[in-house]
N, C-alpha and C positions, 0 to 999 in steps of 0.2 A: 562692598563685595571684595575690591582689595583688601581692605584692611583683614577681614576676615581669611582672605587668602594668607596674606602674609603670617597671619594668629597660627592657621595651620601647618604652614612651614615650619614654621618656630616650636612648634609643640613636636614635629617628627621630626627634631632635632639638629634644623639648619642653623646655623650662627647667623646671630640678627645680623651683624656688621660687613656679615658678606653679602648678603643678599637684597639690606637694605637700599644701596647704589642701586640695584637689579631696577627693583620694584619704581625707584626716584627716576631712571632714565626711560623706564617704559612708561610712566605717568606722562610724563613731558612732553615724547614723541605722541603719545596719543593724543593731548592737548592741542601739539602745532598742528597735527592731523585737521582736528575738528576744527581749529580756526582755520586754517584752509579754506576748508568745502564750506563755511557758515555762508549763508544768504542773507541782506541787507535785510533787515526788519522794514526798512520802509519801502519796499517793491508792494504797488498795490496786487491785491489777490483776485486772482481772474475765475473767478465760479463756475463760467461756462465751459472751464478748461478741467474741471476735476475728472477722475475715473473713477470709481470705485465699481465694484464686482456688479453695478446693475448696468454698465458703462463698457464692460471691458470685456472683452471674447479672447477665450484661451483656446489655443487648438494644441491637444497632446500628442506628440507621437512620438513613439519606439525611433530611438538614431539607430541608422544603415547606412554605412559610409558610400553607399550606390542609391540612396533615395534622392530624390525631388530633394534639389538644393532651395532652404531658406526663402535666397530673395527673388525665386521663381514661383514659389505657393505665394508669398506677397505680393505680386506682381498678379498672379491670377486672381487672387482676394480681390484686389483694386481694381482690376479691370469687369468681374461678373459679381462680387457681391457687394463692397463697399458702400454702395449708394443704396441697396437696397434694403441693408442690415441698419445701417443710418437713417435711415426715413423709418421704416418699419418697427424696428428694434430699439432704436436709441442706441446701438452700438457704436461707439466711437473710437476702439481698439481695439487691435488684435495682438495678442500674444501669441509666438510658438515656441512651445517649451518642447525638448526633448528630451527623455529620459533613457537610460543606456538600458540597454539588451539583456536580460538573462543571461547569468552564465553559469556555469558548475557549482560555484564558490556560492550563490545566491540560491539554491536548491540545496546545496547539504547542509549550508551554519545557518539557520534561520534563525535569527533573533527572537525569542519570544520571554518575556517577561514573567513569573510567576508572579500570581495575583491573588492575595489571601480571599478566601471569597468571604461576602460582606463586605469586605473594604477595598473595593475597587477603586482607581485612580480616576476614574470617570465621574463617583461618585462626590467627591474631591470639588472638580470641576461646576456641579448642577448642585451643588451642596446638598442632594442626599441624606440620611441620615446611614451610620454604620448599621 
C-alpha cells in the first residue's frame, strides 16, 4: 500500500527525491512503533481469558456531559448484575461505548453514497452476482 501510495504521488506530480525521505522516515517510525508494543511469542495463551462478541456486553449510550459518569454504571454493573450475567450468560465484559449527540451539522450534510443499482457494494461483500 505504500508503495502504491508513493506510485500515486509521483504520477500527480511530486518529485520522487523529495518525498522519498517523507515516505523512509515514516516507515521507520512506524517500525519502532510496532517493535515497541510486540508481545513475547513465548507468553503461554490463556483461553479462558478470550472475549469475543458471545463473551462481551456493550452498553450504548448517547454522551451528556450531566449523565451517569462511567465508573458509577460500572460500579453498579458489578455490584446488581456481574454475577448474574456471568453465571447466566457467560458474560464476561462489559463495554460502555459512547457515542456524541446529534447536532445540526449531522442532520443537513448526511452522507449518502450513490449506488448504481445491480451493483451494490453489499453485493461485493456476499459475492452476489451483478
Amino acid at each position: 500500500m505504500t508503495k502504491l501510495l508513493f506510485k500515486r504521488h509521483i504520477a500527480r506530480g511530486w518529485n520522487p527525491d523529495i518525498i522519498k525521505p517523507i515516505f523512509a522516515a515514516a516507515e521507520k517510525k512506524i517500525k519502532s512503533e510496532l517493535a515497541s508494543r510486540m508481545i513475547p511469542k513465548n507468553l503461554p495463551a490463556h483461553n479462558n481469558d478470550v472475549i469475543n462478541n458471545k463473551t462481551q456486553q456493550f452498553l450504548h449510550l448517547t454522551y451528556h456531559p450531566n449523565d451517569i459518569p462511567r465508573h458509577k454504571i460500572r460500579e453498579i454493573y458489578k455490584q446488581e448484575c456481574e454475577e448474574t450475567f456471568s453465571r447466566e450468560l457467560g458474560i464476561s465484559k462489559l463495554t460502555i461505548a459512547y457515542s456524541r449527540p446529534s447536532n445540526i451539522q449531522s442532520i443537513i450534510a448526511k452522507a449518502k453514497l450513490f449506488e448504481v443499482e445491480g451493483n451494490e457494494v453489499s453485493k461485493h461483500f456476499t459475492g452476489e452476482p451483478n
